[in-house]
N, C-alpha and C positions, 0 to 999 in steps of 0.2 A: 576667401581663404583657400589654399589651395590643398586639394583632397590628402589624407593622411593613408599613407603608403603601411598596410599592417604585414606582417610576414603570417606565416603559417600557424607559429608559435604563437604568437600572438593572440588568434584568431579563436585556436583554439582555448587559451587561458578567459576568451571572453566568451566563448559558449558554455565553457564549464562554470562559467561566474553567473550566467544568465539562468543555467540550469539549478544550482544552487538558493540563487536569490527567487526562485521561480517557487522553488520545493519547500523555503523560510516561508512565505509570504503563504504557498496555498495550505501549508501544516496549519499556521496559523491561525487563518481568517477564511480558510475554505476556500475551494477552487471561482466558484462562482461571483465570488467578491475579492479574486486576485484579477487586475487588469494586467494586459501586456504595456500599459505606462508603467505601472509602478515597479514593474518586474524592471524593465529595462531604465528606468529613473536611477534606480536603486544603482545598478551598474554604471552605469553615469557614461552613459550611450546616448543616440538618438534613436526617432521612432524608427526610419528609415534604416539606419546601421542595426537595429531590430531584426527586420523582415528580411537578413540577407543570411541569417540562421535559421530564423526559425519564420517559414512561408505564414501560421497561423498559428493562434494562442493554442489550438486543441494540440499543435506539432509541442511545440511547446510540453504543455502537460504529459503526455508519451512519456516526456524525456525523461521527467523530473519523475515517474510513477519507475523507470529505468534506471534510473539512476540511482532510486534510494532501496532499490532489491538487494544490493551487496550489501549494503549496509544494515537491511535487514538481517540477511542471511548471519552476519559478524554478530549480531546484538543475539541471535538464537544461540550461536556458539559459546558468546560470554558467560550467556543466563545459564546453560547447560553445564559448563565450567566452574559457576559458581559454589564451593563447598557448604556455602551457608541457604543452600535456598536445597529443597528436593527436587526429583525428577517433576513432580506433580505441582512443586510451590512454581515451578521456573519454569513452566508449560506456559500455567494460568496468568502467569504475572505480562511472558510473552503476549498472549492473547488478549490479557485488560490494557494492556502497554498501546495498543495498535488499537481498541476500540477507543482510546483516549487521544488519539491521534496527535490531536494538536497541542497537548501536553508535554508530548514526547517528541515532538520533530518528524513524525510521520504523519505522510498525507494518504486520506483517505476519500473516495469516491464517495458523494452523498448517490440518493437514489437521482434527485432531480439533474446531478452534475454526471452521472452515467450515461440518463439519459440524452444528453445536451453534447455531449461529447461523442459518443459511439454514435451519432446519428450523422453526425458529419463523419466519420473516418470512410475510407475506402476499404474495399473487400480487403484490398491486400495489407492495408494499414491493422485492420480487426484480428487478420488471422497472426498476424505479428505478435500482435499484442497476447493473443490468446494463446499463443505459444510457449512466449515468457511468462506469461502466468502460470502456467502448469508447471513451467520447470521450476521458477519460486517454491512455489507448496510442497512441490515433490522436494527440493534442497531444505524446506523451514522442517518435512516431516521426517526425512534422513537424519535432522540437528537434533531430531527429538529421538533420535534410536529406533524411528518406526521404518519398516519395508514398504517403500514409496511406487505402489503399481497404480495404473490409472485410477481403477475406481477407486482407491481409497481418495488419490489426489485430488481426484474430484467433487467425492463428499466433503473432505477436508476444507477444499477450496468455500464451496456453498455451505458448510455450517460457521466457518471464522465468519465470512464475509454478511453471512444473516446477524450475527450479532454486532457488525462494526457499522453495516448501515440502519439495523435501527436504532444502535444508542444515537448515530446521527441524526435521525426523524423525528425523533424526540424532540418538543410535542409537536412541530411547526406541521413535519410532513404528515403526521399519522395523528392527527387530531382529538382520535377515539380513544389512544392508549393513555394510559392513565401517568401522566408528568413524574409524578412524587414517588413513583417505583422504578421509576428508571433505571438507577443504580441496582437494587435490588433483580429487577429483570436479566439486567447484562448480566450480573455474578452469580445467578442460575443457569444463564446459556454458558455460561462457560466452563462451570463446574460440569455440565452434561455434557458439553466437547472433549472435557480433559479424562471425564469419564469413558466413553467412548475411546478415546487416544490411548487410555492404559490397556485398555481391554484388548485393543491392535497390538500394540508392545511388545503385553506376555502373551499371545494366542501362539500357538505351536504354529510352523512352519508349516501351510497348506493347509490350512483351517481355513473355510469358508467363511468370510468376514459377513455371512451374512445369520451364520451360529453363533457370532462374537457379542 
């Protein structure tokens, strides 16, 4: 058969369909048990017409963890919008929304699929990544009315991310924790994040967040 001539247009309406079908499937079922078949099945590609996007499954993932930042970003805004929820109801619900991941259409890094990923990327691929990261938290902590300087961003970053990888480890990765508290576990870290988060809020301007 003779090869199929795609334009630019094209091209791209099938990167963004593979990025899409990429981010359904790892919300879903976790990254570790999304293959690059069924991502590009789904599109209704070949393997081959695959890898002229996206070089490896980790490039892949990148995309779709990028891709779904605006869209985070718009869901912070909504919840903050919302007249029926409070500043505190529409934090917390942010923060259970996303440790629930696959509930909600957001994908989430387990610990083992952090690990498996970041280990293949390049320097320069990491510090990308970790670039966009910061600027997410610092944009998700601006949605919440807070003043977004590194360190906050930072802690911010590592107290969400402590409670969305271990409702993920529950029980497989973390064997010791106790199953049947799970729920219970999250919606104490997160009432102690959102605690924390008011306390940033209302703190006078140049209060040491470390008096907060």
């Amino acid at each position: 058969m003779p090869r199929v001539a795609y334009s630019e247009e094209d091209r791209e309406r099938i990167r963004t369909a593979l990025i899409a079908a990429g981010l359904e499937l790892m919300a879903k079922q976790g990254i570790q048990h999304t293959t690059v078949e069924q991502v590009y099945k789904k599109v209704g590609i070949s393997r081959t017409f695959f890898y002229s996007f996206f070089s490896t499954k980790e490039d892949l993932v990148l995309e779709t963890l990028y891709w779904q930042q605006p869209k985070i970003i718009e869901y912070v805004q909504k919840l903050m919008a919302d007249p029926a929820l409070s500043w505190r109801d529409a934090v917390k619900k942010f923060l259970h929304d996303c440790c629930y991941g696959e509930k909600n259409g957001i994908a989430v890094l387990t610990i083992e699929e952090q690990q498996l990923i970041f280990k293949r990327l390049s320097k320069e691929s990491y510090q990308v990544f970790r670039q966009k990261q910061h600027r997410l938290f610092g944009k998700i902590l601006e949605g919440f009315g807070i003043k977004a300087d590194a360190k906050r961003i930072n802690l911010f970053t590592n107290l969400s991310l402590t409670a969305m990888v271990i409702r993920r480890a529950l029980p497989d990765t973390l064997p010791l924790f106790v199953p049947e508290a799970a729920d219970e576990t999250i919606d104490f870290q997160l009432d102690a994040i959102v605690d924390i988060l008011e306390k940033l809020k209302t703190a006078p301007q140049g209060l040491n967040d470390e008096n907060v």
